[in-house]
N, C-alpha and C positions, 0 to 999 in steps of 0.2 A: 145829318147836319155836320157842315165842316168845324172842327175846334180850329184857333188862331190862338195861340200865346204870343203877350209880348212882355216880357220882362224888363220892369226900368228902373235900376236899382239907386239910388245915392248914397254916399255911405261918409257920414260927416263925425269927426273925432277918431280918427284910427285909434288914436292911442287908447281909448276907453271902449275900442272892441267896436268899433261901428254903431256908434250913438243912433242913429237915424237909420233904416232900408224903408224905401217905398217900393212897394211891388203892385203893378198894373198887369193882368190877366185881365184878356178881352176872347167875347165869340163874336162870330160875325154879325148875326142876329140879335142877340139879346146880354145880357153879362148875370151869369147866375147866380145864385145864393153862394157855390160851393167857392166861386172865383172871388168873393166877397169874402168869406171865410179865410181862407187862401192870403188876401192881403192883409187880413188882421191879424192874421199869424205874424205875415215877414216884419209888418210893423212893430210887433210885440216883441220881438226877437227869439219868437219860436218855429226854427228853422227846421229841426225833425220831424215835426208835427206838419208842418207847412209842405215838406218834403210827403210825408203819408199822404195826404189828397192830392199832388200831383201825383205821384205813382198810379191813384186812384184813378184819377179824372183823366190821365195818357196813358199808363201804365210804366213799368220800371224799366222799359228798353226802346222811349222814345225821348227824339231830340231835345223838349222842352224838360224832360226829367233831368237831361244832360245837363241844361243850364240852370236849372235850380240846383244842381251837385256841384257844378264848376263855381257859382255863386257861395253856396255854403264853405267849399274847400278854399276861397279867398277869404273867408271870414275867420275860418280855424287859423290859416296863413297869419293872419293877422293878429290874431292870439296866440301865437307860437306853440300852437299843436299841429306842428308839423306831420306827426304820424298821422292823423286823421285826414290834414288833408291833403296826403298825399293818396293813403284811400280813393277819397273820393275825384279828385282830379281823377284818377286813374281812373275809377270808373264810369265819369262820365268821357275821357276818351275813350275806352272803348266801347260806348252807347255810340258816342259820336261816328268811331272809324265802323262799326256795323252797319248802323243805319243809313250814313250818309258818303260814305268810304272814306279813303284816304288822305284824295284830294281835294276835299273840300273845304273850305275856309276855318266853318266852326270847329273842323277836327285841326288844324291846323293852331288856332287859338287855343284848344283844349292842350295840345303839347307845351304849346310856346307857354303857360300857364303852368304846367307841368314844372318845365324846365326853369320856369323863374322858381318857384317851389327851393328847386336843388342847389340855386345859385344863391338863395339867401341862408 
């Protein structure tokens, strides 16, 4: 059975850390318990946790684990732990530039994401 992630995040009050994330994981077929789980985490604001079953559910060197890390490292961004997420920017670019190579858009956004990182 093919998995389909789709990640749609909102993120309302920056100043207070990202008061609000909505996260929507879908399958093609049916939408699991675990993809349930999953958004009650982003909802709650437990992002590491939420991170551990996607690693689970894709494992830790595929595209959708990229963007729940590129997600999380705009959240640290935003909380001025910049050393954290520049971590994780990192290394959902290079999930990104493996998986999907160099020229592809999402590795592409994963830099430019990077690089705004550096420039604040």
């Amino acid at each position: 059975m093919r998995w389909v992630a789709m990640v749609v995040i909102w993120c309302v009050g920056v100043a207070s850390g990202c008061g609000v994330a909505r996260v929507q994981l879908g399958r093609e077929e049916q939408n699991g318990e675990v993809h349930k789980q999953i958004k009650k985490l982003f909802e709650a604001g437990k992002f590491e946790e939420a991170l551990l079953h996607v690693e689970q559910l894709f494992g830790s060197e595929h595209p959708d684990t990229a963007a729940v890390l590129n997600y999380m490292a705009y959240i640290y961004q935003e909380r001025r732990a910049y050393e954290l997420a520049e971590l994780l920017y990192r290394r959902a670019l290079a999930i990104y530039e493996k998986g999907l190579g160099t020229e592809h858009p999402a590795t592409a956004t994963a830099l430019n994401n990077l690089a705004g990182l550096y420039y604040a």
